[in-house]
TORKOL-501033 format. One record per residue (C-alpha): residue number from 1; x, y, z. Coordinates in steps of 0.02 Angstrom, whole numbers, padded with zeros to 5 digits, always signed. Example, Ala and Ser with C-alpha at 12.3 -4.5 7.8 and 13.67 -1.06 7.14 Angstrom:
<recs>
<1, <+00615, -00225, +00390>>
<2, <+00684, -00053, +00357>>
</recs>
This chain:
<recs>
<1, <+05211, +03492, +06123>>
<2, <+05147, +03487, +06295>>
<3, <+04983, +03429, +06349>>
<4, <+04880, +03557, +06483>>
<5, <+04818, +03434, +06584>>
<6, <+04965, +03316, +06625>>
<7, <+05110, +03419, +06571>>
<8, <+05173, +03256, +06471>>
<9, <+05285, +03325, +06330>>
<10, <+05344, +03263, +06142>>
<11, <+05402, +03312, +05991>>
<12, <+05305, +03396, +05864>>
<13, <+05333, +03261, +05732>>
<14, <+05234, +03149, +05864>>
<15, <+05085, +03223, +05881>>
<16, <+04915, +03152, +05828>>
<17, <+04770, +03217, +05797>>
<18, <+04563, +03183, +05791>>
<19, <+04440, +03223, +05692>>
<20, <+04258, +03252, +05783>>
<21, <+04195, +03099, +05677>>
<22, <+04351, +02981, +05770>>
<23, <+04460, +02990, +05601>>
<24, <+04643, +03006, +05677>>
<25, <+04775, +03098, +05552>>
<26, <+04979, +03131, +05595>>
<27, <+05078, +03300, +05608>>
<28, <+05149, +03260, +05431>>
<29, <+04960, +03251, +05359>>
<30, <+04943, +03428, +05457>>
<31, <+05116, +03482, +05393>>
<32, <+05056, +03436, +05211>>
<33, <+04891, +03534, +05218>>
<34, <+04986, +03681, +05294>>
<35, <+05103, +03680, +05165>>
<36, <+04993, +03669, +05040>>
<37, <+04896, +03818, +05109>>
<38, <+05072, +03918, +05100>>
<39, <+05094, +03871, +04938>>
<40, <+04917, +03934, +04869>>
<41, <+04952, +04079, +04981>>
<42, <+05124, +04134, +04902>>
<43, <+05027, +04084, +04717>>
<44, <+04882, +04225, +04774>>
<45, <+05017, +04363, +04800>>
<46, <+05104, +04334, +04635>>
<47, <+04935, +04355, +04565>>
<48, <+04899, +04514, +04660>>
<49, <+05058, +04576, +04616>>
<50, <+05035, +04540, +04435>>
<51, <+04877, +04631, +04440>>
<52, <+04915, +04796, +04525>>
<53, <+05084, +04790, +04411>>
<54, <+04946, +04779, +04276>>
<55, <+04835, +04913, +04361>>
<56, <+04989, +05021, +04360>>
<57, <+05025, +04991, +04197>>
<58, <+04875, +05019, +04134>>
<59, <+04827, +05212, +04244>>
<60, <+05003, +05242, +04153>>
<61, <+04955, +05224, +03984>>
<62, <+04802, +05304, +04024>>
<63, <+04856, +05465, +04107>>
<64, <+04991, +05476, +03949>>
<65, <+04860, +05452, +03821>>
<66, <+04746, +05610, +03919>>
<67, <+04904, +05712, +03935>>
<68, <+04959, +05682, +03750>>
<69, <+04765, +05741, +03714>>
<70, <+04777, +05882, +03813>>
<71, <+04922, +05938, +03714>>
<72, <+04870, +05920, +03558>>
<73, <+04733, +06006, +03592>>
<74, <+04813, +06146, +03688>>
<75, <+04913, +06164, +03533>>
<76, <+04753, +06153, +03409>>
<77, <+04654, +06267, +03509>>
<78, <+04830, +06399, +03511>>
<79, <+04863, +06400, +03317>>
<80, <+04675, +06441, +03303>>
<81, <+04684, +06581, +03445>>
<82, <+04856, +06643, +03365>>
<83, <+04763, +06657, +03207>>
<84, <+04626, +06743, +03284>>
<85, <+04723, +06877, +03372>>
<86, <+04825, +06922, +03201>>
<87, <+04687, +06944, +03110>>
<88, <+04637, +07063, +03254>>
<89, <+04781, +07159, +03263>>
<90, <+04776, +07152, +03070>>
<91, <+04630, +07250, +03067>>
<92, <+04662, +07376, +03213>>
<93, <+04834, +07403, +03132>>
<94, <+04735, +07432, +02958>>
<95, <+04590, +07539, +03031>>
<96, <+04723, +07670, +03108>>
<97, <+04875, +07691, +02983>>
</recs>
């Protein structure tokens, strides 16, 4: 650390510092809070992680359920078309021979 004023330098480890109210704390009470803040920090991203793994997971399921719909109905609404059409052709077939 340097200081701007006087240019006096130490080590990091020496540093102290004051609160507004007078309350003086050490660089190891800074160094705890800061790694305590990098620690809930790191703790946050595994939780957004877990949730857009979860988001994923879940538009997944989702888009397989709406495309296993899709093609049952598909097939539904072709048996009932192919139907259709035979009986069609049936009865043009029967009309003319």
């Amino acid at each position: 650390m340097r200081c701007d004023a006087c240019s006096a330098q130490w080590a990091v480890r020496e540093t102290s510092f004051y609160c507004s109210c007078g309350w003086k704390f050490s660089s190891s009470d800074a160094d705890g809070a800061i790694a305590e803040i990098i620690r809930s920090a790191r703790l946050l991203a595994q939780l957004i992680d877990r949730h857009n793994d979860e988001v994923a997971r879940i538009r997944s399921q989702g888009r397989d359920s709406f495309q296993s719909w899709l093609n049952s109905l598909a097939r539904g609404l072709g048996g009932v078309l192919g139907a259709a059409m035979g009986h069609v052709v049936g009865a043009v077939v029967r009309m003319f021979f």
